[in-house]
C-alpha positions in Angstrom: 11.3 13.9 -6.3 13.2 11.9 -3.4 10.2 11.6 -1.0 8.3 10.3 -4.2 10.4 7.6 -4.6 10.8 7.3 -1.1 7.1 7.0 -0.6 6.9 4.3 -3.5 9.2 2.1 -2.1 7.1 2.6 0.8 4.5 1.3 -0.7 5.6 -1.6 -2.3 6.9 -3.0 1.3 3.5 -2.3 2.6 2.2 -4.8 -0.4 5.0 -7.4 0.8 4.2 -7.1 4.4 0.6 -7.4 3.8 0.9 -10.7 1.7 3.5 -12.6 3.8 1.6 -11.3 7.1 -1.4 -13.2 5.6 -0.3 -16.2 3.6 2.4 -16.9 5.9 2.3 -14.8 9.0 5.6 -14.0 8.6 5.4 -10.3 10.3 4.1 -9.4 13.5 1.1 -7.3 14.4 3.2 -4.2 15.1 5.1 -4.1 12.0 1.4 -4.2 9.8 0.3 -1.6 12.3 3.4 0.3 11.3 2.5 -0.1 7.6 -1.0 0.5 8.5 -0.2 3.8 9.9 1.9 4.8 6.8 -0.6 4.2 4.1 -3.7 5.8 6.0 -1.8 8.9 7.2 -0.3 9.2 3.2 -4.1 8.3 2.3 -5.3 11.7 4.0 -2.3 14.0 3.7 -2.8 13.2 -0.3 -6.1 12.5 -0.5 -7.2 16.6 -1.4 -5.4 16.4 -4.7 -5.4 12.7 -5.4 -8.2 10.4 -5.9 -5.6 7.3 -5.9 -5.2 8.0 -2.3 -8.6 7.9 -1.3 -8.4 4.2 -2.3 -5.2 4.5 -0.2 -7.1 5.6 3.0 -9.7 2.4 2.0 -6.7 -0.2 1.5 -5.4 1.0 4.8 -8.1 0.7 7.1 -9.0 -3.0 5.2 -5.2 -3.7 6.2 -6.0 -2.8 9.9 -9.2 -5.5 9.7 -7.1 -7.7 8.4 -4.6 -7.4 10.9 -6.6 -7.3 14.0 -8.3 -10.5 12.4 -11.9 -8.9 12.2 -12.2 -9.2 8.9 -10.5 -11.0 6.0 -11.7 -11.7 2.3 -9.0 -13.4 0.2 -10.4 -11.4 -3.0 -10.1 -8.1 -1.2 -6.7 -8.9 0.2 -5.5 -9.6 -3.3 -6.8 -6.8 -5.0 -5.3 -4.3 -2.3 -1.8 -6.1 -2.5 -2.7 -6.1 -6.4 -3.4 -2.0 -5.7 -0.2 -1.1 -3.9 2.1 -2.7 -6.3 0.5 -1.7 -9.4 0.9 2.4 -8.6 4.9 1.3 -7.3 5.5 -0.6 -10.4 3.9 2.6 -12.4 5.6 5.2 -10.5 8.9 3.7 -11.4 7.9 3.2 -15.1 6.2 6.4 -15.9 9.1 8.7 -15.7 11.5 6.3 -17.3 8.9 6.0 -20.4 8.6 10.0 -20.5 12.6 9.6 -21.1 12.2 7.6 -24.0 9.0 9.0 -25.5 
C-alpha cells in the first residue's frame, strides 16, 4: 500500500515537472528525463495487468518528444498533464470514499 502511494506521488510530480518544464522551462532536461524514465519503466512493469499504464508507457514516451523538442502539441501536452493528475487525485480519493461508503 506504501509503494502505491509512493508511486502516486510520483506521479503527480511527473504532471508538475512536465507543465513548468513547458510553460516555463523551469526544469532541466535531466530532471524530465528522470521523470521520463519513471513513468515508462512503471508503464511496462504494470502494463500486463493494467490498461491505465499502457496510456502510461504513451504519456511517457510523448514526454521524451517533448523534452528533446521533437515534438510538441499544446493539446497533447495538456491532456497527458490532465492524465497523470487525474489517476493521483483518484488514487488518493478512492480509498478514502470506500471509508465512508
Amino acid at each position: 500500500m506504501v509503494l502505491h502511494y509512493l508511486l502516486t506521488i510520483l506521479d503527480t510530480v511527473t504532471a508538475f515537472v512536465l507543465a513548468t518544464h513547458v510553460a516555463l522551462g523551469w526544469f532541466s532536461t535531466q530532471v524530465v528525463l528522470f521523470h521520463v524514465g519513471y513513468i515508462i519503466l512503471k508503464g511496462v512493469l504494470f502494463s500486463i495487468n493494467d490498461w491505465a499504464s499502457r496510456i502510461d508507457v504513451i504519456v511517457g514516451i510523448y514526454m521524451l518528444l517533448v523534452t528533446l523538442d521533437i515534438f510538441s502539441f499544446t493539446i497533447l501536452t495538456i491532456v497527458s498533464i490532465i492524465w497523470l493528475l487525474q489517476k493521483s487525485i483518484f488514487a488518493f480519493i478512492v480509498p478514502v470514499a470506500k471509508i465512508f461508503f
